[in-house]
N, C-alpha and C positions, 0 to 999 in steps of 0.2 A: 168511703168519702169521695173517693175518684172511680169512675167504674165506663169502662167502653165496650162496649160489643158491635164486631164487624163491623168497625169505625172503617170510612172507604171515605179515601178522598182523592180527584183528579184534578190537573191542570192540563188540558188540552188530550194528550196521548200517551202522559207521562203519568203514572201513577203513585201518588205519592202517602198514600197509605193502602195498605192490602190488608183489609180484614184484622186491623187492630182488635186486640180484645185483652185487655188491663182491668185489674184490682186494685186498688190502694187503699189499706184501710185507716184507722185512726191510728194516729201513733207515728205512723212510717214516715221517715225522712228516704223519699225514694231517687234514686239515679239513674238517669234518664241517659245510655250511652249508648251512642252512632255515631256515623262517619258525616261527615256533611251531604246532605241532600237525601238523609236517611227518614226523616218525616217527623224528628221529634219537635221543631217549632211550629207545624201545621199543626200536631197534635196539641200543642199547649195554646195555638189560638181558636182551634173549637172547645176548646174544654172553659177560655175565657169569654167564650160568645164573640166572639171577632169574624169568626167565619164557619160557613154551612157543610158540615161535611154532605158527602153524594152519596152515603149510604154507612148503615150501621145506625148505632145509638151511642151517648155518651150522658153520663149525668154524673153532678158535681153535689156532694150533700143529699142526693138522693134528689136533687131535680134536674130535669130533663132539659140539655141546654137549646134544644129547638124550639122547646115553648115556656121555659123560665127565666130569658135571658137577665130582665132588673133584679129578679131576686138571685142570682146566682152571683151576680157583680157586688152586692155587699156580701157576700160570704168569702170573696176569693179577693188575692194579691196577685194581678199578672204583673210581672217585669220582663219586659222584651229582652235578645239581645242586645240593642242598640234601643237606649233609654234616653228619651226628647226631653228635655228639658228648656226650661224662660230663664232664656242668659241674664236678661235686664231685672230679674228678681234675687231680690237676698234668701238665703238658705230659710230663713224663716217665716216671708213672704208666700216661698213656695208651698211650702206644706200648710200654711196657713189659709192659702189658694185649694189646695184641696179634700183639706178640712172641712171648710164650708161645702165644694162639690160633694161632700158625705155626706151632707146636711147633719155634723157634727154642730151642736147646739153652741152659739157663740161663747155660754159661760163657758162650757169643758173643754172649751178648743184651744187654749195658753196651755192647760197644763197635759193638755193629749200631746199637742206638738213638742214640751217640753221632755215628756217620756219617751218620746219613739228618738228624739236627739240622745237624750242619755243613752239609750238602746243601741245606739249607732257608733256609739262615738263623734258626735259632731257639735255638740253642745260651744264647744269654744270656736265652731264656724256659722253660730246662727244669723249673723250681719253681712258675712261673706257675699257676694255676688257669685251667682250658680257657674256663671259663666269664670268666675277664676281659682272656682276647685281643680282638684286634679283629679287624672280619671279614677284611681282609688276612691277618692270621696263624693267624686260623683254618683259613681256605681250603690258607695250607701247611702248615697239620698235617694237612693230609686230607692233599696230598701225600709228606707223611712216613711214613704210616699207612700209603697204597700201595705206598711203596720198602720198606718194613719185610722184605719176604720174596726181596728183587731180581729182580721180577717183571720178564718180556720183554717183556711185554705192558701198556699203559697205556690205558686206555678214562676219560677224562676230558670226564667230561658239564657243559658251563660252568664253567670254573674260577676264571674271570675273573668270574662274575656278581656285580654289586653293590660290586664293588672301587673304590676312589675311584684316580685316574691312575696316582699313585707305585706306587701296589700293582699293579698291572695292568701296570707294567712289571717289577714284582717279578719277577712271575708269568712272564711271556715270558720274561724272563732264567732262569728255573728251568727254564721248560718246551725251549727251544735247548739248558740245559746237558744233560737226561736225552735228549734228541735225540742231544747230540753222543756220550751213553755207550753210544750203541748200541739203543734200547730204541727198541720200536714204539710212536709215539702216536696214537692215535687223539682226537681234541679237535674237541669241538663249540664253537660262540661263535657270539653275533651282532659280534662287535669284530672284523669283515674285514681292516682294515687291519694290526692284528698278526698275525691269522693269514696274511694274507700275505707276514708278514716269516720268520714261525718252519716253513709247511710247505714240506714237498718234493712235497704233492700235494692234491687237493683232490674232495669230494665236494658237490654240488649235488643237494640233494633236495627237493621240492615235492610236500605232498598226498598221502604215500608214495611216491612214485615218482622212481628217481632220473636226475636230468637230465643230467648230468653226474659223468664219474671220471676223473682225470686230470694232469698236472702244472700249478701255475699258468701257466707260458709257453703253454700246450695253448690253455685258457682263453683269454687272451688274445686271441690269435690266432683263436679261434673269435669271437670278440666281432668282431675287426675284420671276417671277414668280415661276419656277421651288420649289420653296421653302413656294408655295401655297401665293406669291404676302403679307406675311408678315415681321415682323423684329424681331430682337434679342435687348433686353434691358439687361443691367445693371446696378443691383441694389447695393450698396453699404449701409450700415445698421450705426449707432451711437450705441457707449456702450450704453445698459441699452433698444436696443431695443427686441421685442420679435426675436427668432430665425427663420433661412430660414426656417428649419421642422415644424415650427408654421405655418409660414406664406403660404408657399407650398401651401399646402389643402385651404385655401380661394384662392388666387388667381388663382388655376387650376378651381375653377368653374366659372371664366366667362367662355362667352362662343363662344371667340375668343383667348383665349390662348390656344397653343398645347402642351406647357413642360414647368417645373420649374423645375429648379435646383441648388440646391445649389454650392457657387461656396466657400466653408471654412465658418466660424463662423458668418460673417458678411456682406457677400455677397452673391447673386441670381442671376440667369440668365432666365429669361423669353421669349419665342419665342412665337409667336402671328402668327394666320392668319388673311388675312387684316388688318385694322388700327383701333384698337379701341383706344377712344382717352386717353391721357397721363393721364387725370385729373383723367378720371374713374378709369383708373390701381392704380394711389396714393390714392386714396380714399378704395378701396378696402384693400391695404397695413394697410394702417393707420389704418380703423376702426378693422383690424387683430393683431394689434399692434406694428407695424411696427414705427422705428424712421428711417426716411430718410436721410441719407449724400448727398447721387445723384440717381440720375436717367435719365439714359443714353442712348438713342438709339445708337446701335454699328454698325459702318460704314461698307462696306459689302467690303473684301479684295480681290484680285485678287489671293490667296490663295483658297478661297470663292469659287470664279466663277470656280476653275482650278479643285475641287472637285468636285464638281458639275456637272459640264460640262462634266468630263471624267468617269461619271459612267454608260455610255450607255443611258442615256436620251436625245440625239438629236441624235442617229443613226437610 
């Protein structure tokens, strides 16, 4: 559905894509994470025909967006990070505005704009004036604005930016439901931990260059080995047991733990390479003095992987 090779693009001397080369196929809700000035919005405005990359290919549905710019624009949804909106129009006005620009046929055009409302959540702001939403329901009238044509395609550049929590969970919930209708997403974010919850796949790019493409378990798993194919525990301590500084110096001498550390008066945090087993690590504790509340191996975060991954160890 989304496809680039040796996508290259420059501004002056600054290179801000270096030989992209991307898959997305049907199905994928994919996430698009870098640092800022990493090239993932240069990337989501040639893939929406907005601008000429200086070398490479890219095709969107299987056309080529150097020479199919009009037919690619009714197949796809771009939403920028910063979404322009006609303050002087009511919420219904607006999509109704761009309804017709789809040459959405006047009879289907009441009950298309009534669906992508229902779809958004916005149905009881359709009189509203665009200009006295807030920026939560601004952000999903953009997304109502890109359902308007029932695009396949969804290239959603920060959707979540500047959202206050509630809204940003709005947002996930909207962004999983057009996941679950079938429609490819492509979504940038610095917010990992939702994009963790909502993709089926994930892109890691750095400096133009992409580090990583691949499913988040992929990810993961590349992390652990990168992190010598060990885990991180947490230990949590009961009044009256000996202290992490006690306890430290026994458990740094097996001889598959790489760090201890203290995490406050009654907690540790232990990182291992390979898997030595649970019972031996508590047994160690204990005979050290230790009184156990838990003990916890810590799930590896897409935070995890995104450190990791972006420190020069897969280029």
């Amino acid at each position: 559905m989304i496809e680039t090779r040796n996508l290259t693009k420059r501004y002056g001397t600054l290179t801000a894509l270096d030989g992209l080369t991307l898959d997305i196929g049907p199905g994928q809700v994919f996430g698009f994470i870098g640092p800022n000035g990493a090239g993932k919005s240069t990337t989501m405005k040639i893939l929406a025909c907005l601008m000429r990359a200086d070398a490479g290919s890219a095709s969107v549905c299987g056309l080529d967006v150097s020479r199919h710019g009009d037919d690619i624009r009714r197949v796809i949804g771009y939403m920028p990070d910063f979404l322009g909106v006609y303050d002087d129009l009511t919420v219904d006005e607006y999509l109704q505005f761009f309804a017709s620009a789809f040459a959405i046929p006047r009879a289907k055009r009441r009950s298309v704009v009534d669906q992508v409302l229902q779809l958004t959540d916005l149905t009881e702001k359709r009189h509203a004036l665009v200009d006295s939403l807030s920026r939560g329901m601004q952000q999903r009238l953009g997304v109502a604005r890109v359902l308007i044509h029932d695009p396949k395609v969804l290239l959603l550049d920060e959707p979540a930016s500047g959202l206050d929590p509630r809204a940003r969970i709005e947002m996930r919930e909207l962004l999983l439901e057009l996941g679950r209708m079938g429609k490819v997403l492509m979504v940038s974010s610095h917010i990992l931990s939702e994009l963790a919850e909502m993709c089926t796949s994930i892109g890691i790019i750095e400096r133009g260059k992409l580090l990583y493409a691949g499913t988040i378990e992929d990810a993961y798993q590349r992390t652990k080995a990168l992190a010598g194919g060990g885990e991180s525990i947490k230990v949590l301590l009961e009044e009256g047991s000996a202290p992490p500084e006690l306890l430290i110096p026994a458990i740094s001498r097996h001889s598959l733990v790489t760090n201890a550390s203290a995490e406050g008066p009654l907690a540790l945090t232990i990182r291992t390479t390979g898997h030595p087993g649970h019972n031996d690590l508590i047994r160690t504790l204990i005979d050290a003095g230790a009184r156990i509340n838990s003990f916890q191996p810590m799930e590896i975060k897409l935070e995890d992987a995104f450190l990791r991954l972006t420190t020069g160890a897969l280029q």
